[in-house]
CHARMM internal coordinates of N, CA and C (Angstrom, degrees):
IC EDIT
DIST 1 N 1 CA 1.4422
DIST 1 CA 1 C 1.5199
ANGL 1 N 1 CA 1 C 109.06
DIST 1 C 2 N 1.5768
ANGL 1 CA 1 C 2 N 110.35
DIHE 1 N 1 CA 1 C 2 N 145.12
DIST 2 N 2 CA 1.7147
ANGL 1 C 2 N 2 CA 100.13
DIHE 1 CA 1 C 2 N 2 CA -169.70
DIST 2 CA 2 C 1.6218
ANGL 2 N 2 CA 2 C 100.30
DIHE 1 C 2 N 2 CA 2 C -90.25
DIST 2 C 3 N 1.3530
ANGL 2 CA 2 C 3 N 108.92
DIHE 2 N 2 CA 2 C 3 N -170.03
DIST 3 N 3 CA 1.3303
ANGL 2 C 3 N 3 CA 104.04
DIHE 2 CA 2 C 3 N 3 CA -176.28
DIST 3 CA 3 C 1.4233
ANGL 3 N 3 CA 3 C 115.35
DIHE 2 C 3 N 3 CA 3 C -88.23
DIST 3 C 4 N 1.2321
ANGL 3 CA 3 C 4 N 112.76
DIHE 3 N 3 CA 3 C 4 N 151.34
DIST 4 N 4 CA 1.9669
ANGL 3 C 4 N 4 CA 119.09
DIHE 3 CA 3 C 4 N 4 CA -162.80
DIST 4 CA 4 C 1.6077
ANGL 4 N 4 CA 4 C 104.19
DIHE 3 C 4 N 4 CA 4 C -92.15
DIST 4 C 5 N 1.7341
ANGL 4 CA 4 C 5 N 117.52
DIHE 4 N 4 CA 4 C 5 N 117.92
DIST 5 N 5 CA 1.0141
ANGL 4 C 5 N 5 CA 135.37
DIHE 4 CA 4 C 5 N 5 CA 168.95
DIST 5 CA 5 C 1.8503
ANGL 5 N 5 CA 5 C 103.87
DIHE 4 C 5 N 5 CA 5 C -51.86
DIST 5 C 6 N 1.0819
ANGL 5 CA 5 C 6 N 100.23
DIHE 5 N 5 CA 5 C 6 N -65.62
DIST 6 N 6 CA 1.9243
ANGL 5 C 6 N 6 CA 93.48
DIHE 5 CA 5 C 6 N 6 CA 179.42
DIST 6 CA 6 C 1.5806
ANGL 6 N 6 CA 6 C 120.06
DIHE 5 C 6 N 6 CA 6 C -50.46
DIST 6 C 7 N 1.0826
ANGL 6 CA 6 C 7 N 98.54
DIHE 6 N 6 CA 6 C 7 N 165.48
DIST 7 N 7 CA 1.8516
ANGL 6 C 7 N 7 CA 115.94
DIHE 6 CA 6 C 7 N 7 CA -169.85
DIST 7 CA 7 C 1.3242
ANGL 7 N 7 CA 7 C 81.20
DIHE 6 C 7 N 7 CA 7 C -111.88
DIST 7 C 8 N 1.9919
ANGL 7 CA 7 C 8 N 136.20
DIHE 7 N 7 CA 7 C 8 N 114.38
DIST 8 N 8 CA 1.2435
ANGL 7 C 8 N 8 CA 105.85
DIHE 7 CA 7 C 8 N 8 CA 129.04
DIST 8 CA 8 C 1.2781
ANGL 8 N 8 CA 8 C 142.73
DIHE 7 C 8 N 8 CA 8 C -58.04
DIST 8 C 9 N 1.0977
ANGL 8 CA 8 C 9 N 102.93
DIHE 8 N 8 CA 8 C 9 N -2.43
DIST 9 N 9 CA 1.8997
ANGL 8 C 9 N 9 CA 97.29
DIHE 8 CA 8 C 9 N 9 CA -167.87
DIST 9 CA 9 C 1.7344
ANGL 9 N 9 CA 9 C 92.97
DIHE 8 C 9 N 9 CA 9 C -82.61
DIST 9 C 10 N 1.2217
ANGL 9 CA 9 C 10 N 117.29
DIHE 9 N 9 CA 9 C 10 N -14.85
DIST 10 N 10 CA 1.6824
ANGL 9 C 10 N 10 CA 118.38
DIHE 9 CA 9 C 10 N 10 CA 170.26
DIST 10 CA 10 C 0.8435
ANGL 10 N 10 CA 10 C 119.46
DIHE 9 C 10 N 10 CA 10 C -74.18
DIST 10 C 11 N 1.6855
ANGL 10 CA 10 C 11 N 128.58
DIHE 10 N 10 CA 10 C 11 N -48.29
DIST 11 N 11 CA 1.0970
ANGL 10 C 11 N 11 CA 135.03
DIHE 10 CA 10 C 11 N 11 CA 163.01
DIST 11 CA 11 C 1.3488
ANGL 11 N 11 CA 11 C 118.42
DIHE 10 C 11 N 11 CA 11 C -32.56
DIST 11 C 12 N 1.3765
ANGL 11 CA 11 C 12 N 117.80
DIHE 11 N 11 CA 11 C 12 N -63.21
DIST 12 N 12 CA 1.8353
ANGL 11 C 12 N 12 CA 132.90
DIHE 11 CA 11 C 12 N 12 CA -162.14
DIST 12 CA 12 C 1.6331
ANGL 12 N 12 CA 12 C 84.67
DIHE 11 C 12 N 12 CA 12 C -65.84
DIST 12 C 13 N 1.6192
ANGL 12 CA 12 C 13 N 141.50
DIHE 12 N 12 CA 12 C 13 N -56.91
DIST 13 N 13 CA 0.8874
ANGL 12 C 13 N 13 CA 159.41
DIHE 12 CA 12 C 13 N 13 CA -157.05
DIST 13 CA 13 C 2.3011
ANGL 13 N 13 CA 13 C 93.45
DIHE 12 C 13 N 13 CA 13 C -38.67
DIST 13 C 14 N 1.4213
ANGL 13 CA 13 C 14 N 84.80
DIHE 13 N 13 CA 13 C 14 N -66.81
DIST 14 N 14 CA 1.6671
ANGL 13 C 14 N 14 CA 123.52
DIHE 13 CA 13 C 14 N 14 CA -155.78
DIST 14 CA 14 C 1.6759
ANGL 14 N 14 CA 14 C 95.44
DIHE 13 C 14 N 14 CA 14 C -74.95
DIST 14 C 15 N 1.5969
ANGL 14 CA 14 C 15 N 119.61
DIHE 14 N 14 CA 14 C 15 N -24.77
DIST 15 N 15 CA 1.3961
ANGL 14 C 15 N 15 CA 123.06
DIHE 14 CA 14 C 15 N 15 CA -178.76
DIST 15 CA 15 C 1.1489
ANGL 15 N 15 CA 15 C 124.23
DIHE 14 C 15 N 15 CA 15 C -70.21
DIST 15 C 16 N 1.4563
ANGL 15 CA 15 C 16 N 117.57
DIHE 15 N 15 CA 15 C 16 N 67.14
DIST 16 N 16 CA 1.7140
ANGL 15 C 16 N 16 CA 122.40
DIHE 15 CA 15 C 16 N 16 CA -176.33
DIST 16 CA 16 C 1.5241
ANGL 16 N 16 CA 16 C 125.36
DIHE 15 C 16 N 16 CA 16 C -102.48
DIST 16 C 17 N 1.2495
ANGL 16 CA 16 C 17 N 135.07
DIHE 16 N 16 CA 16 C 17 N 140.35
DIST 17 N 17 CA 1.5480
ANGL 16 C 17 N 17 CA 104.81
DIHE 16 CA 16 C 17 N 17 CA 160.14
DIST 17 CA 17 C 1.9234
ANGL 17 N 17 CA 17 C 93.07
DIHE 16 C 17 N 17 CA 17 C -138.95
DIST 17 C 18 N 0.9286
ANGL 17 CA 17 C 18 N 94.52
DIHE 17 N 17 CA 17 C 18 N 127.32
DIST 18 N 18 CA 1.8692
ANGL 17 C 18 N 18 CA 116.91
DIHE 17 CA 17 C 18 N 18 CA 169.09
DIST 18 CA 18 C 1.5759
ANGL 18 N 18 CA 18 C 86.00
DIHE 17 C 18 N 18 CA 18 C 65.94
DIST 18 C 19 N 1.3596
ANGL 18 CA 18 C 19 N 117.03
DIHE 18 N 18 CA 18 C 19 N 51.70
DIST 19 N 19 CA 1.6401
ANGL 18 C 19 N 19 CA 122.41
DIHE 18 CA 18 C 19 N 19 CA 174.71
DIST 19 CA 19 C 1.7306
ANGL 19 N 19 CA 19 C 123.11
DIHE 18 C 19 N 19 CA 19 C 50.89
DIST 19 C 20 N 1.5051
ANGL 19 CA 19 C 20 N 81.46
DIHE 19 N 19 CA 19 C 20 N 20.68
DIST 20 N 20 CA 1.8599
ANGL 19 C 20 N 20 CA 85.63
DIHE 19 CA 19 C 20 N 20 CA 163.52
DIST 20 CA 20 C 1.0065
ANGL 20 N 20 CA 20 C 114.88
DIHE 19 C 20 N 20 CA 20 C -112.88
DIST 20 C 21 N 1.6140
ANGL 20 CA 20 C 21 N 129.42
DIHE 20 N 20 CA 20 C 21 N 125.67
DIST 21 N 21 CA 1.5838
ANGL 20 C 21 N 21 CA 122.84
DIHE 20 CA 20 C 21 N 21 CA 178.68
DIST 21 CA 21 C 1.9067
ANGL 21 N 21 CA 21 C 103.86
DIHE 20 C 21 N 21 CA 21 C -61.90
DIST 21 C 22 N 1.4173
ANGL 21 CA 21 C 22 N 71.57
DIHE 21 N 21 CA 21 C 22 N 162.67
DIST 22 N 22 CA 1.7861
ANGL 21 C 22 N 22 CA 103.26
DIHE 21 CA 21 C 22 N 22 CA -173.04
DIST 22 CA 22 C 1.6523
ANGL 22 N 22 CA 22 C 110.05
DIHE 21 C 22 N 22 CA 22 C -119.62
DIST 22 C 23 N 1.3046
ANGL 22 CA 22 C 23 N 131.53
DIHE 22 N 22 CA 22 C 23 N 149.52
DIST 23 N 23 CA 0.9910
ANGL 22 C 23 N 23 CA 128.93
DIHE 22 CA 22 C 23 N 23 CA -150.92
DIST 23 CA 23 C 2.2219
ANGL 23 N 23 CA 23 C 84.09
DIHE 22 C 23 N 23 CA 23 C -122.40
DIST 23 C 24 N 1.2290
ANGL 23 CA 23 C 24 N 106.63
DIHE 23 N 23 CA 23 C 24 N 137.14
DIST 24 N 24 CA 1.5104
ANGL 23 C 24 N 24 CA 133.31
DIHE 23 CA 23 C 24 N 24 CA -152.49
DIST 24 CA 24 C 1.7438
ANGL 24 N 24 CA 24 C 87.66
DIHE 23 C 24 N 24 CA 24 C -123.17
DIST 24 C 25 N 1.4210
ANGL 24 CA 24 C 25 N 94.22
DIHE 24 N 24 CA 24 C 25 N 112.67
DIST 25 N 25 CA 1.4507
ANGL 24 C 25 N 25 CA 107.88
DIHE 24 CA 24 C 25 N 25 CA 166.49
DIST 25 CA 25 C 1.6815
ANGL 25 N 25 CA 25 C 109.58
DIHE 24 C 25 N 25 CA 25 C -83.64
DIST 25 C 26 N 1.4421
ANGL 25 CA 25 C 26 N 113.01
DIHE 25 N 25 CA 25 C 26 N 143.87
DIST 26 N 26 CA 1.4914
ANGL 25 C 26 N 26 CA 115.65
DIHE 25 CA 25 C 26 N 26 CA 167.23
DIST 26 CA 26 C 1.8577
ANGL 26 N 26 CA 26 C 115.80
DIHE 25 C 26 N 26 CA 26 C -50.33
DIST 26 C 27 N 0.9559
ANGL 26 CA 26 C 27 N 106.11
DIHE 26 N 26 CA 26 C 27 N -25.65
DIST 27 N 27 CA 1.9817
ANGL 26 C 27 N 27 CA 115.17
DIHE 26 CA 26 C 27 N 27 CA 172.92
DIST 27 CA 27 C 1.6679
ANGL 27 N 27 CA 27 C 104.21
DIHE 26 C 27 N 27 CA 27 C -59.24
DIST 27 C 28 N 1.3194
ANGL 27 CA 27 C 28 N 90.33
DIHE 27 N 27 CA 27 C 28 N -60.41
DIST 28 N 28 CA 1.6064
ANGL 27 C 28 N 28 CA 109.81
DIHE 27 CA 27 C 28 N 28 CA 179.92
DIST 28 CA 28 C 1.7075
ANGL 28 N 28 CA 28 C 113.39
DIHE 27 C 28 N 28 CA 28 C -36.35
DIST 28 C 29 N 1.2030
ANGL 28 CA 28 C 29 N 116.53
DIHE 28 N 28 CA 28 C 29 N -57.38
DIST 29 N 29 CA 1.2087
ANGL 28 C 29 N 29 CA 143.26
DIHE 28 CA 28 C 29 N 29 CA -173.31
DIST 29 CA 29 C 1.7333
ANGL 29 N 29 CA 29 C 112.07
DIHE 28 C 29 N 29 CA 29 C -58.51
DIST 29 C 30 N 1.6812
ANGL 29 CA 29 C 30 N 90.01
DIHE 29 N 29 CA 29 C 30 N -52.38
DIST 30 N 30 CA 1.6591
ANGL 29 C 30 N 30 CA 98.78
DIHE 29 CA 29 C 30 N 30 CA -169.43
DIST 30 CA 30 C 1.5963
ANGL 30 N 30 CA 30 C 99.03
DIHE 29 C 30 N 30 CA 30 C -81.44
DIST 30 C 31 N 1.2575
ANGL 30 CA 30 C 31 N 122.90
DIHE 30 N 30 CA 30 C 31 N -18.70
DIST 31 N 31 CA 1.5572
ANGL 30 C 31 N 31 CA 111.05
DIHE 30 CA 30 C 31 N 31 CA 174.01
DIST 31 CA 31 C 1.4192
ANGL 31 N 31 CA 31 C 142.82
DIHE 30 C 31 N 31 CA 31 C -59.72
DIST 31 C 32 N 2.1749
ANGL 31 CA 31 C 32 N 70.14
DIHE 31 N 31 CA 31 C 32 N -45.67
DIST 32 N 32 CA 1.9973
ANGL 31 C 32 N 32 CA 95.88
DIHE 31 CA 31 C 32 N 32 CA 165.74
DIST 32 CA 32 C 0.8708
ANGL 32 N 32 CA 32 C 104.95
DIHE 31 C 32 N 32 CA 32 C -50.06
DIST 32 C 33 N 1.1609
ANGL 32 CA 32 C 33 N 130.89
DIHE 32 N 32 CA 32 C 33 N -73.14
DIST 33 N 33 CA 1.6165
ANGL 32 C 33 N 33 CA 154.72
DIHE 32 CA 32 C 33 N 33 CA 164.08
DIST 33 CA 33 C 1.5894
ANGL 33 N 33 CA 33 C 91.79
DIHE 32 C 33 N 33 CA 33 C 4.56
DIST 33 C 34 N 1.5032
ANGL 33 CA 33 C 34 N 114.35
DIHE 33 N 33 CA 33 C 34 N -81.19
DIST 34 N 34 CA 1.5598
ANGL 33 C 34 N 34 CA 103.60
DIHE 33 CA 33 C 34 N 34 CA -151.35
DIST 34 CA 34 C 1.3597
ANGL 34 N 34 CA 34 C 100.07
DIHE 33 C 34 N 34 CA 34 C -78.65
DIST 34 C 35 N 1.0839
ANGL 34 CA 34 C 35 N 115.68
DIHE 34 N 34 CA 34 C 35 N -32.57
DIST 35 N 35 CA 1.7898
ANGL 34 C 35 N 35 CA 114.97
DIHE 34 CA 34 C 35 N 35 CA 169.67
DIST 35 CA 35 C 1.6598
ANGL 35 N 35 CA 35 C 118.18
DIHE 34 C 35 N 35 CA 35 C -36.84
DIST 35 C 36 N 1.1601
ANGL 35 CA 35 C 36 N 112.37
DIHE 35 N 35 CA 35 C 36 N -64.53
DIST 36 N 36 CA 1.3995
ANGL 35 C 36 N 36 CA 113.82
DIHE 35 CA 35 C 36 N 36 CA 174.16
DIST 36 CA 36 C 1.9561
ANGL 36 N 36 CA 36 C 111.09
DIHE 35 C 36 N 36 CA 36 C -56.76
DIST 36 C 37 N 1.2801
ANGL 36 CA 36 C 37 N 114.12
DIHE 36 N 36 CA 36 C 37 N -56.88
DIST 37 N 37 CA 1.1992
ANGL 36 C 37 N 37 CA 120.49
DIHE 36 CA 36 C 37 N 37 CA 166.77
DIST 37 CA 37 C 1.7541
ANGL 37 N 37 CA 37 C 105.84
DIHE 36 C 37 N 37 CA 37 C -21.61
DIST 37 C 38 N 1.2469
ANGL 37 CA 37 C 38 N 131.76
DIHE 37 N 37 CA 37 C 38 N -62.27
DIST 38 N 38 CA 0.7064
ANGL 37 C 38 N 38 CA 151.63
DIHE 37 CA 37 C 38 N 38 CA -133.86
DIST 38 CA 38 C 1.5038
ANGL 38 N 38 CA 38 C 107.38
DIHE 37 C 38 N 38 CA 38 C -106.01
DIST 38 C 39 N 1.2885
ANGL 38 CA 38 C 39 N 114.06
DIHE 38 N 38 CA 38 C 39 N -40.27
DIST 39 N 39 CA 1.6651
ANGL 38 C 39 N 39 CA 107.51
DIHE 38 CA 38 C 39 N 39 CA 156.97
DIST 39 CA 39 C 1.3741
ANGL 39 N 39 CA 39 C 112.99
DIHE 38 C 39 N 39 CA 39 C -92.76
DIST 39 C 40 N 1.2763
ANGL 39 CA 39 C 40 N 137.38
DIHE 39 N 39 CA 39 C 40 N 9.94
DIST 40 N 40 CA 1.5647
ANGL 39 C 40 N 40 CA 150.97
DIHE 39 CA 39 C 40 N 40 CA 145.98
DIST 40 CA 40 C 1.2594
ANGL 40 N 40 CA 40 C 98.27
DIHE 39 C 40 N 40 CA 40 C -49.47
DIST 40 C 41 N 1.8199
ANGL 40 CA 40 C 41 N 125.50
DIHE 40 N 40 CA 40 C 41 N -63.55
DIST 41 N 41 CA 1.4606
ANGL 40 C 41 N 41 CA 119.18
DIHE 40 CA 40 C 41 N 41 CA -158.53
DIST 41 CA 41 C 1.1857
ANGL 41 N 41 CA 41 C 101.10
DIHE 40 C 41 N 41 CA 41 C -84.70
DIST 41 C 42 N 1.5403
ANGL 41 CA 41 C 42 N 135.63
DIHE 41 N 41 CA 41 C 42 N -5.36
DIST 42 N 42 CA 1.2393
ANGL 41 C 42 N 42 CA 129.46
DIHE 41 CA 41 C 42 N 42 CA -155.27
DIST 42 CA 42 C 2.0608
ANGL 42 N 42 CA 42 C 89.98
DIHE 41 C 42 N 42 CA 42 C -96.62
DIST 42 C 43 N 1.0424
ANGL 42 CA 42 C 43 N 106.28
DIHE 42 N 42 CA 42 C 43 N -44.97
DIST 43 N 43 CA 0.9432
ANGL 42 C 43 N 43 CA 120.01
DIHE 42 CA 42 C 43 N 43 CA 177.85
DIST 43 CA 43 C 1.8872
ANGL 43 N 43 CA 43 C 131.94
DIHE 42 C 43 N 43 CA 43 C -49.71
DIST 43 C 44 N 1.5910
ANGL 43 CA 43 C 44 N 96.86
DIHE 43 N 43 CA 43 C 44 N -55.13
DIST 44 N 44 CA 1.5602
ANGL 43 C 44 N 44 CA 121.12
DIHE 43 CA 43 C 44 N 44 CA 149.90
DIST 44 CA 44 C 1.8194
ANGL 44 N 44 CA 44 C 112.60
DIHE 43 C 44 N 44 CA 44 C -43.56
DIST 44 C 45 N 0.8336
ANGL 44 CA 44 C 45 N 103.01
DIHE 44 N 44 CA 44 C 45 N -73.13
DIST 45 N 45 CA 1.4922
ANGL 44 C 45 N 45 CA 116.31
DIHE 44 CA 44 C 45 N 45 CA 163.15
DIST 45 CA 45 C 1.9618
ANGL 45 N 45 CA 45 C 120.68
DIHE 44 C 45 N 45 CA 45 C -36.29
DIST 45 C 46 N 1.2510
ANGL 45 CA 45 C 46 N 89.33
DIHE 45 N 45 CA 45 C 46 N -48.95
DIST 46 N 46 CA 1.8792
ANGL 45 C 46 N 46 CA 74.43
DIHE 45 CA 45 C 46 N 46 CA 154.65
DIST 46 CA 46 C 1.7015
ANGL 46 N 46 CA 46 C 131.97
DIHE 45 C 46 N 46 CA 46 C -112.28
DIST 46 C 47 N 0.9044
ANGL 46 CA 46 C 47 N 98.75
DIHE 46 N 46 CA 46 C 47 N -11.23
DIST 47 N 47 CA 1.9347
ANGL 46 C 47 N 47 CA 96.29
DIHE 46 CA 46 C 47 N 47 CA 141.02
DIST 47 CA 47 C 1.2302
ANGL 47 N 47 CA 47 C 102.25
DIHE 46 C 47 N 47 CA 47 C -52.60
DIST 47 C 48 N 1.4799
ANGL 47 CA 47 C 48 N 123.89
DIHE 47 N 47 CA 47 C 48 N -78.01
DIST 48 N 48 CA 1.5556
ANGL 47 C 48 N 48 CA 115.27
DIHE 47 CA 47 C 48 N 48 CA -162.50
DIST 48 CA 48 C 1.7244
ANGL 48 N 48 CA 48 C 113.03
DIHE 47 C 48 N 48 CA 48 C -18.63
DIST 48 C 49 N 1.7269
ANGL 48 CA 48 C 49 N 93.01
DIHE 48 N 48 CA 48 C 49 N -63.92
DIST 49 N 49 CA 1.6310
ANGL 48 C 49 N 49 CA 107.86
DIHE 48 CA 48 C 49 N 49 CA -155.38
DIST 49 CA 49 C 1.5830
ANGL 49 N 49 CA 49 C 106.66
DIHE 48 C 49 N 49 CA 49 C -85.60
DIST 49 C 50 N 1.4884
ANGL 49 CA 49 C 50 N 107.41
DIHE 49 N 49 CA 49 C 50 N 6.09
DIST 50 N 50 CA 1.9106
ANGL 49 C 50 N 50 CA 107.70
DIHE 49 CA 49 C 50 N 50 CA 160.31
DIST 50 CA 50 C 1.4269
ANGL 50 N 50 CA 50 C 88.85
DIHE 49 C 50 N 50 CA 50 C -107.58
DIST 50 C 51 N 1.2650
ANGL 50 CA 50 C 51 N 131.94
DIHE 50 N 50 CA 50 C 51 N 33.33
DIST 51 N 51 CA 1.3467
ANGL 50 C 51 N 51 CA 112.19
DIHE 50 CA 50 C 51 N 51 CA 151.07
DIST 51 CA 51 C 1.9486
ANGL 51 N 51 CA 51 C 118.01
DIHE 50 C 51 N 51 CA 51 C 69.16
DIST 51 C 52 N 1.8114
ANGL 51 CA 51 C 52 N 91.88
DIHE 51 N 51 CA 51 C 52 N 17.39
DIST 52 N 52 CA 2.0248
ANGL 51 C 52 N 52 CA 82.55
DIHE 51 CA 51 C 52 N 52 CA -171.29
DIST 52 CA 52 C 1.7832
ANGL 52 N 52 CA 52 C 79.13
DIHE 51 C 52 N 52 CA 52 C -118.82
DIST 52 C 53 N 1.5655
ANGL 52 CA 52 C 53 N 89.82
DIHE 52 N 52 CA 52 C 53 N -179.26
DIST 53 N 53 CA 1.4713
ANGL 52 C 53 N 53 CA 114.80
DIHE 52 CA 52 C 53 N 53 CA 178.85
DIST 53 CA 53 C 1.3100
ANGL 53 N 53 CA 53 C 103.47
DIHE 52 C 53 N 53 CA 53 C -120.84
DIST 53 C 54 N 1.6276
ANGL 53 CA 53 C 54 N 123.73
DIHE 53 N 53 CA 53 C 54 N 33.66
DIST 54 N 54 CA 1.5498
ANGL 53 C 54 N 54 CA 116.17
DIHE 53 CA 53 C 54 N 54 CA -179.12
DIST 54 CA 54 C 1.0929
ANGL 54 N 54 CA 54 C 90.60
DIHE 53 C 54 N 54 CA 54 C -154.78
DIST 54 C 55 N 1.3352
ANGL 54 CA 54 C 55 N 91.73
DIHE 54 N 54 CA 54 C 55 N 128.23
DIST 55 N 55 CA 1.9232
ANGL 54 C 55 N 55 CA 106.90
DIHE 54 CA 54 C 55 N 55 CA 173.35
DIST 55 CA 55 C 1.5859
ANGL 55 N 55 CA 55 C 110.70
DIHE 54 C 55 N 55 CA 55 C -79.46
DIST 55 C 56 N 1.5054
ANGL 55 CA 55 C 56 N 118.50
DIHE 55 N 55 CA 55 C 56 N 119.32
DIST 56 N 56 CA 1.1989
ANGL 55 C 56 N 56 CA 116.10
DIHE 55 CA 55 C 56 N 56 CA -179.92
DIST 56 CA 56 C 1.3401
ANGL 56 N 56 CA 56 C 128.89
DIHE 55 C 56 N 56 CA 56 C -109.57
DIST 56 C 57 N 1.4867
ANGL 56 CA 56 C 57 N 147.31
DIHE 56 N 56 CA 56 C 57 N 170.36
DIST 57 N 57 CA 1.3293
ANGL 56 C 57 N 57 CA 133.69
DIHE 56 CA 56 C 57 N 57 CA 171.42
DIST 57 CA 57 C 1.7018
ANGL 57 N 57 CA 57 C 119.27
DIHE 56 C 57 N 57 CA 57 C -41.72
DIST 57 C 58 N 1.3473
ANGL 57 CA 57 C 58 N 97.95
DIHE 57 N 57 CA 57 C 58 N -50.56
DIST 58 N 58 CA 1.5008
ANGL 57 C 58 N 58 CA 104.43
DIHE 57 CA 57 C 58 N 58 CA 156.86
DIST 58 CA 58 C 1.3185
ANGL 58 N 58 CA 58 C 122.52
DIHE 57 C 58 N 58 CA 58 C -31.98
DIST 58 C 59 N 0.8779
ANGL 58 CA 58 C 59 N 136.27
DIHE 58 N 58 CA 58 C 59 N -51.45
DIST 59 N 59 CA 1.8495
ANGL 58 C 59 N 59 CA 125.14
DIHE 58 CA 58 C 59 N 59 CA 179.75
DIST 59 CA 59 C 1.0535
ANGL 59 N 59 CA 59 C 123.18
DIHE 58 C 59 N 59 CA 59 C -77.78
DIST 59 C 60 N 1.1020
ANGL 59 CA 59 C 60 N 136.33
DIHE 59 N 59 CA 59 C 60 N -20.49
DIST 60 N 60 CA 1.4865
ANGL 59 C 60 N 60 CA 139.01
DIHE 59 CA 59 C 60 N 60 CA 121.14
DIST 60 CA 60 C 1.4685
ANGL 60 N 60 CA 60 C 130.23
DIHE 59 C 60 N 60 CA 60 C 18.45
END
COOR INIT
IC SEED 1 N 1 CA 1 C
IC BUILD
């Protein structure tokens, strides 16, 4: 497994609902994980094809 862009300890941090923490399974974590991964490359990928070298809110 490569190494994980997310912080769980941010996650558990950020895990609230009506200001009660929520308890963050390791699944939970590794999904975000590839999720973001995954609109990261999606993202890279259209910079490429507008021709920039900076990933912007725009690619998104």
């Amino acid at each position: 497994m490569s190494d994980m862009i997310i912080v769980k300890a941010k996650i558990k941090e950020f895990a609230k609902c009506d200001d009660k923490k929520l308890n963050v399974s390791g699944e939970f974590a590794e999904q975000l994980d590839k999720k973001v991964k995954c609109l990261i490359q999606d993202a890279c990928r259209r910079a490429k094809e507008n021709n920039r070298n900076t990933v912007m809110k725009k690619d998104l």
